[in-house]
N, C-alpha and C positions, 0 to 999 in steps of 0.2 A: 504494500500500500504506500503510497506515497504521500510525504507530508507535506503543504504547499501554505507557501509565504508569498507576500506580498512582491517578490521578485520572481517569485517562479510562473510565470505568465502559464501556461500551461498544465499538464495534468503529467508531470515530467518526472519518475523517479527520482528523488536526493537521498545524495549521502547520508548514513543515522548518522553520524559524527561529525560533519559540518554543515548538513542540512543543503547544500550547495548541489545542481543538479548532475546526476551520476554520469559520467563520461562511459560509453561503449566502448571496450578495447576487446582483440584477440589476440590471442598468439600470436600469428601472422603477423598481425598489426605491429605491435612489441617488438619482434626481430625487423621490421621491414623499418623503424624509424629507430631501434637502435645501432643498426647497420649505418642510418646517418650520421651517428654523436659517434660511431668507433668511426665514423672519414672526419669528422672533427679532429677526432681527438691524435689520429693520423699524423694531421696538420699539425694540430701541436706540434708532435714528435720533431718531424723534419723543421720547425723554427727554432728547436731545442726547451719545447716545454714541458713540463710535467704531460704526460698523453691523459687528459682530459677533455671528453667532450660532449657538450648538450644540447640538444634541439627541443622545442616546446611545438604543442601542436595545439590548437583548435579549430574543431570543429573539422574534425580530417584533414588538415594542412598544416604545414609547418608557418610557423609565423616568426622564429626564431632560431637561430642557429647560432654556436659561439665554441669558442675551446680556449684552453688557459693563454692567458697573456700577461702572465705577472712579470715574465723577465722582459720581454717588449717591454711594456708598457709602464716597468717599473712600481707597480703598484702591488704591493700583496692583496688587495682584493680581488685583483681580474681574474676568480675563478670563471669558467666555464659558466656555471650554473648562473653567477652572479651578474653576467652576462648578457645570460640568455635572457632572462629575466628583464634587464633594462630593454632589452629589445624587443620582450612581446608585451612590452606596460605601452613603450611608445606604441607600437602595431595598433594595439586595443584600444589606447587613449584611456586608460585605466590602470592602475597600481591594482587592483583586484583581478588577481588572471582565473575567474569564474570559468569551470567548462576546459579548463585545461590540463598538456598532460606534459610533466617533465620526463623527459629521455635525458639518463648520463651515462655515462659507463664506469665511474665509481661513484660508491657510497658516496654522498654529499657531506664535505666536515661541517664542524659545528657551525661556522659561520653562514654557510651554504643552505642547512637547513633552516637556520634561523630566520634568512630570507623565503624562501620557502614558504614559511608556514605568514609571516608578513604579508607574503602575496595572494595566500589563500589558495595554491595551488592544488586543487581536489587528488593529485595518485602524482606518484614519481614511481617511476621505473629506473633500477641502475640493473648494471653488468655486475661488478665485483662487488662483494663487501670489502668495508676496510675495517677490520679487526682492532688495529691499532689507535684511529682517530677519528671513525666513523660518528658522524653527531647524530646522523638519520635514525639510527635503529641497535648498531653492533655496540658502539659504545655510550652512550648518550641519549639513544631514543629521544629525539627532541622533535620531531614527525610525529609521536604517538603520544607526547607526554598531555596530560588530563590538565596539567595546571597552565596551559596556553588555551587562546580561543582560540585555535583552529588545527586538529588532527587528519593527516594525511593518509590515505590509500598506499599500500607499498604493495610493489611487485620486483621480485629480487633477482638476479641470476639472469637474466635474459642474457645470451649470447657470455655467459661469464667465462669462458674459455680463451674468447677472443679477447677480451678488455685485460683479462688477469695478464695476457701471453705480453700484450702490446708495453701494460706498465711493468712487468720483469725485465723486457726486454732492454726497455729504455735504463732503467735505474741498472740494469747489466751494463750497459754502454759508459752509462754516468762512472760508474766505481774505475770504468777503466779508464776515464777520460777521453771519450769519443762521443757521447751524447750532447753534450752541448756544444756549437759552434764557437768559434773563439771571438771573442769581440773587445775591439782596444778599449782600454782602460787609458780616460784622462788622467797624467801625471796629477798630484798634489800640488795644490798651492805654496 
């Protein structure tokens, strides 16, 4: 049965947990848009970034695409997620990304989640968990904690073979110093 608020124009399934209307996903679906955040996060790799990457979608389309650019861009926040995020607020002309679905291919860290749940993002799907610093679910659950207003939909593991292979492979390169590109360093004042 479906509960209906004053936003829900329609007679639309919502989420019990954030009352926000229930996105359709499959399988298919799943692999076919995390197959886009692993060419994100590709990307990354070859500019020398941590291999993260995310796409958002609504309403069966992608309306965002992004992957880490924190050494670019200098900024410890330009996760992936963090990203995407600014780029399906602007899409939407909304900070509430109602009806949408995050693709990453790692766990989101804390920071990551925390936007997230900000956004109101109804399901995130990742590839890998991150054991060590996952804020989503592994270590932190901050996606599912009751004392936030707004709990998220988790789908885990899609394509996690290929996401796990992509960040072993990199941080393999990095220990050897072949993963990141070399880039001058301005002398000191």
């Amino acid at each position: 049965m479906a509960f209906l608020d004053r936003r829900n124009r329609g007679n639309i399934p919502l989420c019990l947990h954030c009352r926000e209307p229930a996105v359709q996903t499959t399988p298919d679906r799943h692999e076919f848009f995390m197959r886009r955040a692993l060419a994100e996060a590709r990307a990354a790799a070859e500019e020398g970034e941590v291999p993260v990457g995310a796409v958002i979608i609504h309403e069966g389309r992608i309306i965002a695409a992004a992957h880490n650019m924190v050494e670019r861009l200098k900024d410890p926040t330009a996760h992936a997620e963090i990203l995407a995020i600014t780029q399906a607020a602007a899409a939407l002309r909304d900070w509430r990304l109602e009806g949408t679905v995050l693709y990453v291919t790692k766990e989101p860290c804390p920071m990551c989640a925390g936007a997230v749940v900000l956004a109101r993002i109804p399901l995130v799907v990742w590839g890998a968990d991150d054991p060590l610093r996952g804020g989503a679910l592994s270590r932190f659950a901050i996606l599912q904690s009751e004392t936030l207003n707004h709990r998220c939909r988790i789908v885990r593991g899609i394509l996690k073979d290929e996401s796990l292979a992509l960040l072993q492979g990199f941080f393999r390169r990095l220990r050897r110093g072949t993963a990141i590109p070399e880039e001058p360093r301005n002398p000191p004042d």
